[in-house]
C-alpha positions in Angstrom: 11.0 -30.4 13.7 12.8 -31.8 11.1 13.5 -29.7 7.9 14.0 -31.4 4.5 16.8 -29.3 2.3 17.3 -30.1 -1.0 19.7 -28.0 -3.6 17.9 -27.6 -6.9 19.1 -25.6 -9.9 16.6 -26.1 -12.6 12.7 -26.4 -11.9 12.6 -28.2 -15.2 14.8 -31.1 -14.2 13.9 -31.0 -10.1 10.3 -30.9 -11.2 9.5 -33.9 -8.2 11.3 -31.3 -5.8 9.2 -28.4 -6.8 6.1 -31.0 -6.8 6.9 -31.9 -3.0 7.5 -28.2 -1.9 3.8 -27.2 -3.6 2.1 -30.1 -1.9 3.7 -29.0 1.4 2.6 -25.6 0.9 -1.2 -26.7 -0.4 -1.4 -28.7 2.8 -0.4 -26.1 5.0 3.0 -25.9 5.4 5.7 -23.5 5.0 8.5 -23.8 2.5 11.6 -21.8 2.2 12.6 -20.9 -1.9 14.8 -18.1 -3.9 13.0 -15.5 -5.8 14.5 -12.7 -7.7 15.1 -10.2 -5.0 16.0 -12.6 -1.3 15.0 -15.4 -0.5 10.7 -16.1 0.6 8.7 -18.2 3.1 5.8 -19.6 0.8 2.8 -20.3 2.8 -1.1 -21.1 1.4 -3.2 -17.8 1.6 -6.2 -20.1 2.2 -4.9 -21.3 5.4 -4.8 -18.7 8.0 -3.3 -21.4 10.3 -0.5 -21.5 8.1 -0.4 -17.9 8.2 -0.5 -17.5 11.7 2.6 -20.2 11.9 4.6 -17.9 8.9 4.4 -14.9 12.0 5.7 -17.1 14.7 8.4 -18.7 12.8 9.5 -15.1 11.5 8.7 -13.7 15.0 7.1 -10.9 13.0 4.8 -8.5 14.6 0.8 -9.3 13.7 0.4 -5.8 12.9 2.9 -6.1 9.7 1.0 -7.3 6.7 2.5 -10.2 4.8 2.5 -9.4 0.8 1.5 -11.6 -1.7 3.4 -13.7 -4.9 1.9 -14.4 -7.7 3.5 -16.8 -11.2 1.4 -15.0 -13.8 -0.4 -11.7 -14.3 -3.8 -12.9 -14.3 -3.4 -14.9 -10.6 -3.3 -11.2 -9.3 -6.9 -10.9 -10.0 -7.4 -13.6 -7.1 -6.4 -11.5 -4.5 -6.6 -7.4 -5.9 -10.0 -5.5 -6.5 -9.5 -4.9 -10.3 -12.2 -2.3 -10.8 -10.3 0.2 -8.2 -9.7 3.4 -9.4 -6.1 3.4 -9.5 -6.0 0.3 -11.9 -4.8 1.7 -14.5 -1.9 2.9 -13.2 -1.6 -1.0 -12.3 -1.7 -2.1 -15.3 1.0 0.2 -16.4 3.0 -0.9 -14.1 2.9 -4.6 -14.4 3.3 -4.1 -18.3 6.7 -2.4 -17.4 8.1 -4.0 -14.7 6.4 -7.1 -14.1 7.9 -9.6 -13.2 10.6 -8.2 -11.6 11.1 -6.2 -8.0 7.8 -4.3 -7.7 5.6 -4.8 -5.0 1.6 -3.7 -6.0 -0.5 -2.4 -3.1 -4.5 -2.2 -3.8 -7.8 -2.8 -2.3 -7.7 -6.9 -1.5 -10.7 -9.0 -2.5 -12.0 -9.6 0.7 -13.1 -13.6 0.0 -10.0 -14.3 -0.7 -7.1 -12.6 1.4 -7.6 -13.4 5.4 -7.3 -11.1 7.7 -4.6 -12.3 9.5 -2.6 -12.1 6.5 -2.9 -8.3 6.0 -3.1 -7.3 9.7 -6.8 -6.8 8.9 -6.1 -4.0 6.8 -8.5 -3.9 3.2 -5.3 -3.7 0.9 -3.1 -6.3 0.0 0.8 -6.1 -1.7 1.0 -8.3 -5.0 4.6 -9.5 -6.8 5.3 -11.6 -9.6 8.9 -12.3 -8.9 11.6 -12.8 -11.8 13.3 -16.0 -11.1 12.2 -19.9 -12.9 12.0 -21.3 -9.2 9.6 -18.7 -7.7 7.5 -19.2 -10.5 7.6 -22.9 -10.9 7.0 -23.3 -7.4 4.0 -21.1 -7.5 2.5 -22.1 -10.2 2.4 -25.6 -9.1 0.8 -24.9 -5.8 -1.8 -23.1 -8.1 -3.0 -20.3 -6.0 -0.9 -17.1 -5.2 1.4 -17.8 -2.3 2.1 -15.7 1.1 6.0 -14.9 1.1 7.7 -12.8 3.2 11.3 -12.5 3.7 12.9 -16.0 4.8 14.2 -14.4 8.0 13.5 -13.9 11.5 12.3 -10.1 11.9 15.2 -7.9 13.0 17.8 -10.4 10.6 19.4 -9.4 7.8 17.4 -10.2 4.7 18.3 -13.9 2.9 20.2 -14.0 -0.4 21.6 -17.4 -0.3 20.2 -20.4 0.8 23.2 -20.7 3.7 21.6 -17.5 5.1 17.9 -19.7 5.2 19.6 -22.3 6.4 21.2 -20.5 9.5 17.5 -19.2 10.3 15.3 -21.1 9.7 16.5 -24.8 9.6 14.3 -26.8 12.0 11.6 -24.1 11.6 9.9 -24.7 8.7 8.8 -27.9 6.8 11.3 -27.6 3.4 14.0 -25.3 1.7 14.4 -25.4 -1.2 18.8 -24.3 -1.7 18.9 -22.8 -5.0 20.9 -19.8 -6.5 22.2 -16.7 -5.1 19.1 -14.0 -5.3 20.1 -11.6 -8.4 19.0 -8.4 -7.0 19.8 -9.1 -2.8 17.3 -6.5 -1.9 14.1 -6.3 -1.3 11.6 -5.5 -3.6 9.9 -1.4 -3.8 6.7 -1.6 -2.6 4.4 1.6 -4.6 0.8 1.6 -3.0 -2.0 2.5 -5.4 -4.5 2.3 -2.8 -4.9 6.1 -2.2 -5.6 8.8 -4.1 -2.2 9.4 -5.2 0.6 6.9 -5.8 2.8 6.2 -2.7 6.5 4.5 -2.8 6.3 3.0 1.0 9.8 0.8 0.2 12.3 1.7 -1.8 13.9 -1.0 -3.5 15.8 -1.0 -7.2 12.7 0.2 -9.2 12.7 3.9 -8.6 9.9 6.5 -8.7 12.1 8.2 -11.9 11.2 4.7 -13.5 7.8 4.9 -12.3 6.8 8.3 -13.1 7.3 7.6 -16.9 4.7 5.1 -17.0 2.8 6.9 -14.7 1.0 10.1 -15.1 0.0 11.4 -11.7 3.1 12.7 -9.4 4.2 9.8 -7.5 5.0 10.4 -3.5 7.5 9.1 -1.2 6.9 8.3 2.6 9.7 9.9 4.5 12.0 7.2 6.2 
C-alpha cells in the first residue's frame, strides 16, 4: 500500500494535515504521529478491525494490551471506570504529571474499550501525551485514540520520523514527520488496578516522584 508522509511542524498552521490524519483514523485507518515520549500508531478504539490491523502491522503478540491516548483529562472518563477505588490516587496523579510520560492503568469501561484492544483483560492504560501534535491530532479525531509504539515488536522504539519511516512506510495509511520526540523513551506505566499501586514500566517519572503525591507505598514489578 501506498503511505502518504507529510512533514508538519505546527498543528496550527498544518491544520488540513492534522484534519486528513483524524479522518483516516475515524474511518479506520492507522496513522503514524510524534508524541512526547516516541513516536505512536493512532488507530480508532471503536474499530476493532482497525485494532486487529495495529497488531499485524506491529507484528505484536494479541496477548499484549495496546494502551490508550487521550488530548484532555476529561476524555479519560471514556474509557476508565471513575468510581474505582483507587481513583483518587488517579487523580493525583494526572494533577501532577499529566500530560506528560505517565501511563494510567484502571478498571476499563467495558462499552467502550474492545476486547481485542486489551487482550481481553478488564483494565485499560490511559496517557495524555505532552506534545501540540499528539493532542491536535487527537482531539480532532474526537475520541481517545489506540497508540502503541510506531514500531515493529522486537525494534527499537521510534524517536524521529526517519525511524517510522524505515518501519513502517508502506504499512500504514499516513505519517505524519514531525519533530524529534523530547523524552525518546517510553512512557512509566503505574497500575492502579490492584490494591496497591504497581510501577509495571519504568520510564522518566519515578516512583520517588510518585510516592509524594501518593500516600500508599507504591511497588515495583521486578524486571
Amino acid at each position: 500500500m501506498e503511505t502518504k508522509i507529510y512533514t508538519i511542524t505546527d498543528p496550527e498552521k498544518d491544520k488540513d494535515k492534522i484534519a486528513e490524519a483524524a479522518e483516516i483514523i475515524r474511518n479506520g485507518g492507522l496513522v503514524a504521529f510524534p508524541t512526547d515520549t516516541v513516536y505512536a500508531i493512532g488507530a480508532s478504539i471503536e474499530s476493532e478491525s482497525a485494532i486487529d490491523r495495529l497488531f499485524e502491522v506491529k507484528n505484536r503478540p494479541k496477548d499484549n494490551p495496546i494502551n490508550i491516548l487521550v488530548a484532555r483529562d476529561l476524555d479519560m472518563h471514556l474509557c476508565i471506570d471513575i468510581t474505582a477505588p483507587n481513583n483518587q490516587f488517579a487523580a493525583r496523579l494526572i494533577e501532577n504529571f499529566w500530560p506528560g510520560p505517565l501511563t494510567i492503568v484502571m478498571p476499563r469501561i467495558l462499552a467502550r474499550v474492545p476486547d481485542n484492544l486489551v487482550a481481553g483483560m478488564d483494565t485499560v492504560g490511559v496517557r495524555q501525551p505532552d506534545d501540540a501534535i499528539a493532542q491536535a491530532l487527537i482531539y480532532e479525531v474526537g475520541t481517545p485514540v489506540a497508540a502503541p509504539s510506531a514500531n515493529i515488536s522486537g525494534h527499537p522504539s521510534p524517536t524521529t520520523a526517519q525511524h517510522v519511516i524505515d518501519d513502517l512506510n508502506g504499512k500504514v495509511d499516513m505519517i505524519l514527520a514531525g519533530p524529534d520526540c523530547r523524552t525518546g523513551i517510553e512512557s512509566t506505566i503505574i497500575d492502579l488496578s490492584k490494591d496497591r499501586p504497581v510501577i509495571i514500566r519504568q520510564g522518566n517519572i519515578t516512583a520517588e516522584e510518585m510516592q509524594e503525591v501518593i500516600p500508599r507505598k507504591i511497588l515495583t514489578v521486578p524486571r
